[in-house]
C-alpha positions as CSV (number, residue, x, y, z in Angstrom):
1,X,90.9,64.4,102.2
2,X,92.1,68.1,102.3
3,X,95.5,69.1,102.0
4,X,96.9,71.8,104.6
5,X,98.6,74.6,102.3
6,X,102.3,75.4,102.8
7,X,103.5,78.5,104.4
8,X,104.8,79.3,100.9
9,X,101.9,78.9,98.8
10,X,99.4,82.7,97.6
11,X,96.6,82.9,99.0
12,X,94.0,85.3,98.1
13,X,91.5,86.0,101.0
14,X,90.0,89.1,100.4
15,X,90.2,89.5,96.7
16,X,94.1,89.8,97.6
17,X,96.7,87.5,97.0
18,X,99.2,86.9,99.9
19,X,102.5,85.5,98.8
20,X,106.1,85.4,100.7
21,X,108.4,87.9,99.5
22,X,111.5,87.0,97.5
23,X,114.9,88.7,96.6
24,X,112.8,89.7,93.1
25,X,110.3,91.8,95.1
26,X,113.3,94.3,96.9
27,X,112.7,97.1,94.5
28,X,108.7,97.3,94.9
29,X,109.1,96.8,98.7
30,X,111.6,99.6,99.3
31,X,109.2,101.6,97.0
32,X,106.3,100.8,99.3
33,X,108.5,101.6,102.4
34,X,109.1,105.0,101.2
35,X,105.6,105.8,100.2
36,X,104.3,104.5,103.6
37,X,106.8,105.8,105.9
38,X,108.8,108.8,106.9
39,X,111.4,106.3,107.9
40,X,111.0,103.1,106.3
41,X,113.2,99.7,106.5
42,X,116.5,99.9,104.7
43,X,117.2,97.9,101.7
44,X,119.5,95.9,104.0
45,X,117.5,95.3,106.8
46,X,114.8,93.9,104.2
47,X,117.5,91.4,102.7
48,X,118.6,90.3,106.5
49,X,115.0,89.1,107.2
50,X,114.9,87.3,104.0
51,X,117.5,85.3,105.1
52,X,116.1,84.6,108.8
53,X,114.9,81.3,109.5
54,X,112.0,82.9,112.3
55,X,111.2,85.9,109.9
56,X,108.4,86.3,107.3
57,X,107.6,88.8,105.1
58,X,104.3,88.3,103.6
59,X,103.0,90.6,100.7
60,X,99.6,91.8,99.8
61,X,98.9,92.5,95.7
62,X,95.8,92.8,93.7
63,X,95.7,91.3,90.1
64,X,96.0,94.2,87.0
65,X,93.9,93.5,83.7
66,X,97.7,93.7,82.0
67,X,101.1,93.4,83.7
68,X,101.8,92.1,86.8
69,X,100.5,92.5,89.9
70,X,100.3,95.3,91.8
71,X,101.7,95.4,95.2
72,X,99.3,96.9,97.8
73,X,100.8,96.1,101.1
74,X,102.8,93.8,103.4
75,X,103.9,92.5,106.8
76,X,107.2,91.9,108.5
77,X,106.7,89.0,111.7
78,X,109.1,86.8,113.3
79,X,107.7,83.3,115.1
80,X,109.9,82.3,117.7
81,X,109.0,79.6,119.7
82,X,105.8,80.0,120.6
83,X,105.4,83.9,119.8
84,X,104.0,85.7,117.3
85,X,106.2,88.7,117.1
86,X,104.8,91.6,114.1
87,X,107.5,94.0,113.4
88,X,106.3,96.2,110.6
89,X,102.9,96.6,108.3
90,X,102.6,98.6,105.8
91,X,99.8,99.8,103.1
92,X,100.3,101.7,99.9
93,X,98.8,105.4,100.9
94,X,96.8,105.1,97.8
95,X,94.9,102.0,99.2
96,X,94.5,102.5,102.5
97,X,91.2,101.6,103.8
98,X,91.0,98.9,101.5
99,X,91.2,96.1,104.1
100,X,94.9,95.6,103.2
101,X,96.5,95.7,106.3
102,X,93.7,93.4,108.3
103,X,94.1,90.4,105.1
104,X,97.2,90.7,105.9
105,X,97.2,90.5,109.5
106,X,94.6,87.8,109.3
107,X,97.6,85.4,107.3
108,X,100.1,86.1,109.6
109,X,97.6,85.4,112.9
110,X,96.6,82.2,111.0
111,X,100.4,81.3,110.2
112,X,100.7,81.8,114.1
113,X,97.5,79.7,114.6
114,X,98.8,76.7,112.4
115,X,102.1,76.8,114.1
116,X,100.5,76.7,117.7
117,X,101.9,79.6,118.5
118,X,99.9,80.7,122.1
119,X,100.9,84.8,122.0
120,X,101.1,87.4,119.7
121,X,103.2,90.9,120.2
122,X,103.6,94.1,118.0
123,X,104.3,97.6,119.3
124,X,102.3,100.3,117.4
125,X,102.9,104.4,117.2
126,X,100.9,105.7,119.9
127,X,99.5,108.6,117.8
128,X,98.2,105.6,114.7
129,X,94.4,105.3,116.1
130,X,93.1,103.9,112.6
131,X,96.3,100.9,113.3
132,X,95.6,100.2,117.2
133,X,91.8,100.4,116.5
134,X,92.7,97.0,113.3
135,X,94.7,95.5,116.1
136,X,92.3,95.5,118.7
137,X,89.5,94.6,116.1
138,X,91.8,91.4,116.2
139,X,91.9,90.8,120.2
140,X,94.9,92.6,121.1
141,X,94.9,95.2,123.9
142,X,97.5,97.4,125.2
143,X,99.6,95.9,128.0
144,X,102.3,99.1,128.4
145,X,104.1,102.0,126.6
146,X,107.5,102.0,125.4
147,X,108.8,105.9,125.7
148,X,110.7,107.2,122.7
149,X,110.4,103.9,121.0
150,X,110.2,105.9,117.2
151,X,113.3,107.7,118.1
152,X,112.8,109.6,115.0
153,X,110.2,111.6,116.6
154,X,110.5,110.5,120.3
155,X,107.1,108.9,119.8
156,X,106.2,106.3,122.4
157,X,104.6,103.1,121.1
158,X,102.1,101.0,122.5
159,X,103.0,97.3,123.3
160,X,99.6,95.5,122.7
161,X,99.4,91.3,123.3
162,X,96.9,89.3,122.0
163,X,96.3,85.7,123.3
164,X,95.8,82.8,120.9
């Protein structure tokens, strides 16, 4: 008989391994926040969804011939209920268009899968074509606009939905 895997164990679809992230990890993520963002999570925010019963934080590396690995990406998601919710993804600039961001997103609609979750949410910049085009490779479509969501630049975001 098979044995389901734990939320907590690696995985490694995609030549990537997908882990949880711990307390350890804070220094690399902030790193890749800064790298990937003008405005990226703040040390604090990251340690308050550490401690979040609903909130994940999955992230992506790729195995190094010495050392350890190297992280590549990640994703921020809450499941509440029966939702989905994605709050943030992120891939290293350096290895974007790598398939980082869809492994990831493939774990965390999974997670939602295994948990019988029946809807998935994220809200998306409006000018990131390369992200809404992953997201609808996935089944989501655009259900409505939120003006002046990235109040950093006024940007709106699109709300995209995908049903399980």
């Amino acid at each position: 008989m098979r044995r389901l895997r734990e939320d907590g164990e690696p995985r490694a679809p995609h030549g990537f391994l997908i882990r949880q992230m711990t307390v350890e990890d804070l220094a690399a993520v902030m790193a890749l926040e800064q790298a990937a963002f003008k405005n990226p999570w703040s040390q604090e925010l990251l340690k308050r969804e550490l401690q979040h019963e609903w909130s994940t934080i999955l992230l992506v590396e790729e195995a190094q011939e010495s050392g350890p690995p190297l992280l590549l990406g990640l994703a921020i998601f809450w499941i509440v209920h029966d939702e989905v919710h994605v709050l943030n993804v992120a891939t290293a600039p350096q290895h974007r268009r790598r398939g980082v961001a869809r492994a990831v997103m493939e774990e965390v609609l999974e997670r939602g899968r295994g948990r019988r979750c029946s809807l998935a949410t994220l809200e998306v910049r409006k000018s990131n074509e390369a992200a809404i085009q992953l997201y609808r490779d996935f089944g989501f479509r655009p259900v409505g606009i939120r003006p002046n969501y990235y109040a950093d630049e006024g940007e709106d975001a699109v709300v995209m939905v995908l049903d399980f």
